[in-house]
C-alpha positions in Angstrom: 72.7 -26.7 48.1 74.2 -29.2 45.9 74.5 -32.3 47.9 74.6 -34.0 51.4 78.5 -33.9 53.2 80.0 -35.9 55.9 81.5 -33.3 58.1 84.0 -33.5 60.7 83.8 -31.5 63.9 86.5 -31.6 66.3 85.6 -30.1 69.8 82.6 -29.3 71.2 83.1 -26.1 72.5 81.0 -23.8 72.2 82.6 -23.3 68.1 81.7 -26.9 67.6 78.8 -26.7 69.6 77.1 -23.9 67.4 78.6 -25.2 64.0 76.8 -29.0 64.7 73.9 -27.4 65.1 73.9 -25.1 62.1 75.4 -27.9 60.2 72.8 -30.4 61.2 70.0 -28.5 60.2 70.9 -28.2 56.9 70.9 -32.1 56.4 74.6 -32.6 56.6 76.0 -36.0 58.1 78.1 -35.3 61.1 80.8 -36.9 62.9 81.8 -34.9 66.0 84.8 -35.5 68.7 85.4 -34.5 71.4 88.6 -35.0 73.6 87.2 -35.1 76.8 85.2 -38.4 78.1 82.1 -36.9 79.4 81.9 -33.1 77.4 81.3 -30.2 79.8 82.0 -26.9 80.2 85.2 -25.0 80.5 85.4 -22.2 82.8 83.1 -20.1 84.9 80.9 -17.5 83.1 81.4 -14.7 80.5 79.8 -11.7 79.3 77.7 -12.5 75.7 77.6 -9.5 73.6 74.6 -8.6 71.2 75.9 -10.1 68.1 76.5 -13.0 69.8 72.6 -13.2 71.2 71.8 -12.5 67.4 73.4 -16.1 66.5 71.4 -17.9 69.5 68.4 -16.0 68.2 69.3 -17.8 64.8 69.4 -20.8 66.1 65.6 -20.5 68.8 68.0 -20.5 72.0 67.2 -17.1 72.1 64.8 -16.7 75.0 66.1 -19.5 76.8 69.2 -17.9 77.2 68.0 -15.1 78.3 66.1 -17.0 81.0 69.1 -18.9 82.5 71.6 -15.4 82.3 71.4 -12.3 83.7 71.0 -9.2 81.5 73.8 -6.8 81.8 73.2 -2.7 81.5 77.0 -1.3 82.2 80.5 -1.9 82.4 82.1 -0.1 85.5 85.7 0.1 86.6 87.4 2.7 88.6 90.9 2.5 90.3 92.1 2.1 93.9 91.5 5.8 94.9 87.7 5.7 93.4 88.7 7.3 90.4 86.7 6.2 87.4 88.6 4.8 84.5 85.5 2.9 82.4 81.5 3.6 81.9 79.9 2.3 79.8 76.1 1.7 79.2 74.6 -0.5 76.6 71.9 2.1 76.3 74.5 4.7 74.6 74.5 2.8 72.0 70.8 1.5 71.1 68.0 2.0 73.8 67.5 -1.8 73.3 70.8 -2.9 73.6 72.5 -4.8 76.1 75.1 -7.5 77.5 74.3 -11.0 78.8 76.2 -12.6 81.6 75.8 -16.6 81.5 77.5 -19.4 82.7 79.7 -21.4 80.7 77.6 -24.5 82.1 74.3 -22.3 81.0 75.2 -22.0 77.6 77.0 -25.8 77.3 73.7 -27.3 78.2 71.6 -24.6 76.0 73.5 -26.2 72.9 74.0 -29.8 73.7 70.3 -30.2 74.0 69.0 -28.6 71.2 71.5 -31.1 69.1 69.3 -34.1 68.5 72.2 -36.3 68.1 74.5 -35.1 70.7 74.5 -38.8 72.2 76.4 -39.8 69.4 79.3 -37.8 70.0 82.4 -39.0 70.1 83.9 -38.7 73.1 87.3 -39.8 74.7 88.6 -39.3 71.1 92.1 -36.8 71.1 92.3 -36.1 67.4 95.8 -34.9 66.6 96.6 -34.5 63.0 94.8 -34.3 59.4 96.3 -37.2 57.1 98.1 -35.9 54.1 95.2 -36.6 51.7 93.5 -33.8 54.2 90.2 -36.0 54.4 91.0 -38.3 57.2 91.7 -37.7 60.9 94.1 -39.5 63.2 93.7 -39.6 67.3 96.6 -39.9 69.8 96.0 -43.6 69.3 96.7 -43.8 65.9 92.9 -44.5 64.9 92.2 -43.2 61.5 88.9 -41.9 60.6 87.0 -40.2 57.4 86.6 -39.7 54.7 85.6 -36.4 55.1 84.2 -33.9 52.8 84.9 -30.8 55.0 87.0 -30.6 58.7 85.5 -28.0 61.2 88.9 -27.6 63.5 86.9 -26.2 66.5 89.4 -27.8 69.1 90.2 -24.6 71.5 93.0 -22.1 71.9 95.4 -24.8 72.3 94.4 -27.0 69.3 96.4 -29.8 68.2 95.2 -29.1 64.6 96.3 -26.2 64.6 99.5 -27.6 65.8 99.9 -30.4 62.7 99.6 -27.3 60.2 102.2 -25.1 61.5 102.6 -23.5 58.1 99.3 -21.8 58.7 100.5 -20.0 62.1 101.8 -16.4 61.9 101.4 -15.5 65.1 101.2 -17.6 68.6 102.6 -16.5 72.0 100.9 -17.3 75.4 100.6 -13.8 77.2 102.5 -13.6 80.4 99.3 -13.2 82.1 96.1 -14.9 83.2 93.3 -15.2 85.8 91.6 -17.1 88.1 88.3 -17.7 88.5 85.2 -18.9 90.4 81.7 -18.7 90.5 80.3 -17.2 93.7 76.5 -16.9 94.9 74.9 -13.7 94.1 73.6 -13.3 97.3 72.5 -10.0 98.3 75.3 -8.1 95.5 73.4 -5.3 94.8 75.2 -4.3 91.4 72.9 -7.3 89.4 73.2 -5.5 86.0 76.4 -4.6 86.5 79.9 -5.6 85.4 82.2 -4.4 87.6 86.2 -3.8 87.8 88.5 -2.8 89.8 92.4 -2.2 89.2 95.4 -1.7 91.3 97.6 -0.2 88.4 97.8 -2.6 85.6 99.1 -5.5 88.4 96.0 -6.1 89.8 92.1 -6.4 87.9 89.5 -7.8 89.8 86.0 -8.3 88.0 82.6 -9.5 89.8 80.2 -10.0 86.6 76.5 -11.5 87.0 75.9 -14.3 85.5 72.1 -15.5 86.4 71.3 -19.3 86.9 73.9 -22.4 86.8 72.3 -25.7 85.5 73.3 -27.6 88.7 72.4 -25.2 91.3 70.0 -22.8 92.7 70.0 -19.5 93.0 71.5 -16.4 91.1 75.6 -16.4 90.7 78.7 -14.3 89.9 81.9 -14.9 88.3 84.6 -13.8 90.5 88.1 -12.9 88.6 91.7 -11.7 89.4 94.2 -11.2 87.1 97.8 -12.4 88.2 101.5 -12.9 85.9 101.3 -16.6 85.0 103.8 -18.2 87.0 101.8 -17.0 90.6 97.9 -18.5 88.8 100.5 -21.8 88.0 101.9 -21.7 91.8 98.6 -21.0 93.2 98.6 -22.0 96.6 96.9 -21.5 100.3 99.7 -18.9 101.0 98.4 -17.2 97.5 95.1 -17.2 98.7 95.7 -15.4 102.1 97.2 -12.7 99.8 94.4 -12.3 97.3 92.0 -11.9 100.3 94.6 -9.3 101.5 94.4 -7.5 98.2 91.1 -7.9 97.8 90.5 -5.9 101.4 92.5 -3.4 99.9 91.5 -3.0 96.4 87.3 -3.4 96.7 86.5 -4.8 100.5 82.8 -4.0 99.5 83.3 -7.8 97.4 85.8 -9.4 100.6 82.1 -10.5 101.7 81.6 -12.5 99.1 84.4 -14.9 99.1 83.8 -16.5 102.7 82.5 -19.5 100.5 86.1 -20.0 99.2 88.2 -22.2 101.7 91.1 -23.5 99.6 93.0 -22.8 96.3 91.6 -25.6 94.6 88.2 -23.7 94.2 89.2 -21.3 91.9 90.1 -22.0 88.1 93.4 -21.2 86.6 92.9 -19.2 83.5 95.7 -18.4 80.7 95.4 -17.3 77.3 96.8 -17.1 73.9 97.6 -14.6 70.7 97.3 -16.7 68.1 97.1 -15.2 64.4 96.6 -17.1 61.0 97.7 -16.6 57.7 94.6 -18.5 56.7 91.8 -20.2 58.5 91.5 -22.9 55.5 93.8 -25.3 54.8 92.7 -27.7 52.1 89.2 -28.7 53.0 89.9 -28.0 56.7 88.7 -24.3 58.4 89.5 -23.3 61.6 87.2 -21.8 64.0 86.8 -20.0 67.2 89.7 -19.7 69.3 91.5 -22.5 67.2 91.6 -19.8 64.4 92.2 -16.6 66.2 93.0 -17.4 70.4 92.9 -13.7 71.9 93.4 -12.0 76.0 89.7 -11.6 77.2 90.2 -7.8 77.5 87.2 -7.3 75.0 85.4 -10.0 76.3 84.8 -11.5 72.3 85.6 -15.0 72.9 82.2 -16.8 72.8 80.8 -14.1 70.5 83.7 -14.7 68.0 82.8 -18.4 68.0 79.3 -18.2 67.6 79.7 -15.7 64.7 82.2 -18.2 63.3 79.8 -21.0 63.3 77.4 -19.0 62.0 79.2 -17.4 59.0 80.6 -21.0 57.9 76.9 -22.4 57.8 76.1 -19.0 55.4 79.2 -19.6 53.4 77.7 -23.3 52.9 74.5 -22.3 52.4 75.1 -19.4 49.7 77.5 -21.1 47.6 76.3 -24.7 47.9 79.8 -25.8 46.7 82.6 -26.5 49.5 85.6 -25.0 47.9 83.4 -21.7 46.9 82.4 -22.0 50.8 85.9 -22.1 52.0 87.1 -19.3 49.9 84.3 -17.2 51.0 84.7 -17.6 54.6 87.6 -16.0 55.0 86.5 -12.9 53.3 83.2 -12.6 55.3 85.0 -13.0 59.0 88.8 -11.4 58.1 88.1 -7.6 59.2 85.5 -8.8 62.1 88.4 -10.8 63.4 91.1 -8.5 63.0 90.0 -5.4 64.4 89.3 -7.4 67.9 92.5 -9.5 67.7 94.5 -5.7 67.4 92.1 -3.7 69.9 92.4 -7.1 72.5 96.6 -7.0 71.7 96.9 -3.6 72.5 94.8 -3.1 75.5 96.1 -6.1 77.7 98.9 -4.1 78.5 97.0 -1.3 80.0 95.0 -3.8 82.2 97.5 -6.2 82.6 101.1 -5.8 82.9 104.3 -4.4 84.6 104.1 -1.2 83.6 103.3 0.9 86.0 103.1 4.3 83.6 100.5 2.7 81.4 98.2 2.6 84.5 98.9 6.2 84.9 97.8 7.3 81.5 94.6 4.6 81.1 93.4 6.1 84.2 94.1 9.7 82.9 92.7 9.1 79.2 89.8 6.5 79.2 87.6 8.7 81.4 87.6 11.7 79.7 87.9 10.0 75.7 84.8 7.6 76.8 82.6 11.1 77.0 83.9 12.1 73.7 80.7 11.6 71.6 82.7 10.1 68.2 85.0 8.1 70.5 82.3 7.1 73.2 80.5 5.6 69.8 83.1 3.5 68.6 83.6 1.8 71.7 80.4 1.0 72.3 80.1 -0.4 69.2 83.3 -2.4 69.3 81.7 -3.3 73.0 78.9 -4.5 71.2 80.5 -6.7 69.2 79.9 -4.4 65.9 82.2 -3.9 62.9 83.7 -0.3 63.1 84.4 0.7 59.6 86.8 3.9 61.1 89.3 0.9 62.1 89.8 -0.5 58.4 
């Protein structure tokens, strides 16, 4: 490596989270913001997929992760009549492959201690725009900071970076539909390796998905979700959650059980996402990272995964070429097809899973059954399940 830099980090997600500590232990000075006065978690839990448990293995969080989550053998979702519509087992595709559930709090705290200087993080601090010399920062204040040698934009699907380079966007919608969540205590759920689904046509997904341990709380837990259009998870009221215990009674009443815990509306998260597509992660000696650079639906359940990768293939770029504009160049090239191939797959499945078309229902629950036990198809979506580059998709 040819010298020392003082990198920037905005966000401390869990893209900023992984690229501090990548970029820390390779001896570069860090400054790191975060918008939010005291940094936490975001959301309830998600499913980590094995490339993603590669990156914490990079990094020694490997066993502790698996410690706090809770190993997951299968995805499993079948339709209101029982019919089955997705199985699939880790095992298919490598007897020692396999999912983990966590908490978002699980892996927050996982990287925010293993960062020896996360007390020096700046928090509180909105940064907003990249001054025209593209080494300095300004925050909603007006407070300038750098100079930088390198900007890690790792500020979230909604970034205001991203926003201040508008040239660099060519796609960005918000998809008409979201979730909400919650996390729910395990209890006696007998499906603890299991992620399961269930779908009322392509209106209606609900998902119970073990997650292991929280950081603040005993016991084992479960993130609840159920997909609604965006105006009803923005309207969410006590009315709206009468009806989702009605439609839960009627779409899986094995899982009414566990919501007795939930008493008003404001215990579950609202949840929407974003399609966002660059022309370039780089711009100058900025990159962009995780959902900053490529914002997806959750359908593939790659979000975390794509940011840890991110973080991880930056620090290699860094590494190999010891020179920040070789870096920056090489970046692109090593996550381009990775990111692609999940941004397409994720754009056209939400449809099937969430939508108002009613006939897509009918033909997912027709086709995905009997394709997943085609041997060349069942291995491609494992592999893409896995979080694995399929070459047939170039």
């Amino acid at each position: 490596m040819h010298g020392r830099w003082h990198i920037a980090i905005v966000g401390y997600g869990a893209a900023g989270q992984a690229a501090s500590l990548f970029l820390a232990e390779q001896g570069h000075r860090l400054t790191v913001f975060e918008q939010a006065a005291a940094p936490g978690p975001v959301g309830a839990g998600f499913l980590l997929q094995p490339t993603g448990l590669g990156v914490l293995a990079r990094l020694g969080l490997h066993e502790q992760a698996l410690a706090q989550g809770q190993r997951i053998e299968r995805l499993h979702g079948c339709n209101v009549s029982g019919h089955c519509v997705m199985d699939m087992r880790y095992a298919d595709h490598a007897a020692d492959c396999f999912g983990l559930g966590l908490t978002r709090g699980s892996l927050f705290t996982l990287l925010r201690d293993a960062y020896a200087d996360s007390a020096q993080i700046r928090t509180g601090a909105c940064i907003e725009t990249i001054d025209a010399d593209g080494r300095h920062l300004r925050d909603s204040a007006g407070e300038r900071y750098g100079p930088f040698d390198l900007i890690v934009a790792a500020d979230g699907a909604h970034s205001r970076l991203r926003a201040s380079v508008p040239q660099l966007v060519r796609r960005q919608r918000t998809y008409p539909w979201g979730a909400i969540w919650c996390l729910l205590p395990a209890e006696k759920w007998p499906y603890h390796d299991v992620l399961q689904q269930r779908y009322g046509g392509t209106r209606e997904m609900i998902g119970l998905l073990p997650v292991g341990r929280r950081p603040d709380r005993d016991g084992r837990w479960l993130t609840f979700y159920f997909s609604l259009p965006g105006e009803q998870i923005d309207a969410f009221d006590d009315a709206a959650l009468v009806r989702l215990r009605e439609r839960v009674t009627v779409l899986w009443p094995e899982a009414l059980s566990l919501l007795a815990s939930i008493g008003v509306p404001q215990q579950l998260q609202r949840a929407r996402y974003r399609d966002v597509v660059l022309r370039t992660p780089v711009q100058g000696r900025t990159v962009f990272i995780g959902d900053a650079a490529h914002a997806m639906s959750p359908q593939l359940g790659q979000g975390v995964n794509m940011a840890l990768l991110d973080a991880h293939a930056l620090a290699d770029a860094l590494a190999t070429t010891g020179d920040i504009e070789a870096a920056l160049q090489l970046y692109p090239r090593a996550r381009r097809h990775h990111v692609a191939v999940y941004q397409r797959l994720s754009r056209w499945l939400t449809p099937l899973f969430q939508s108002e078309r009613d006939g897509l229902a009918r033909l997912r629950d027709i086709a995905f059954g009997p394709l997943g036990r085609m041997p060349l198809a069942r291995g491609q979506m494992l592999k893409i399940l896995a979080g694995m580059k399929t070459s047939w998709l170039r």
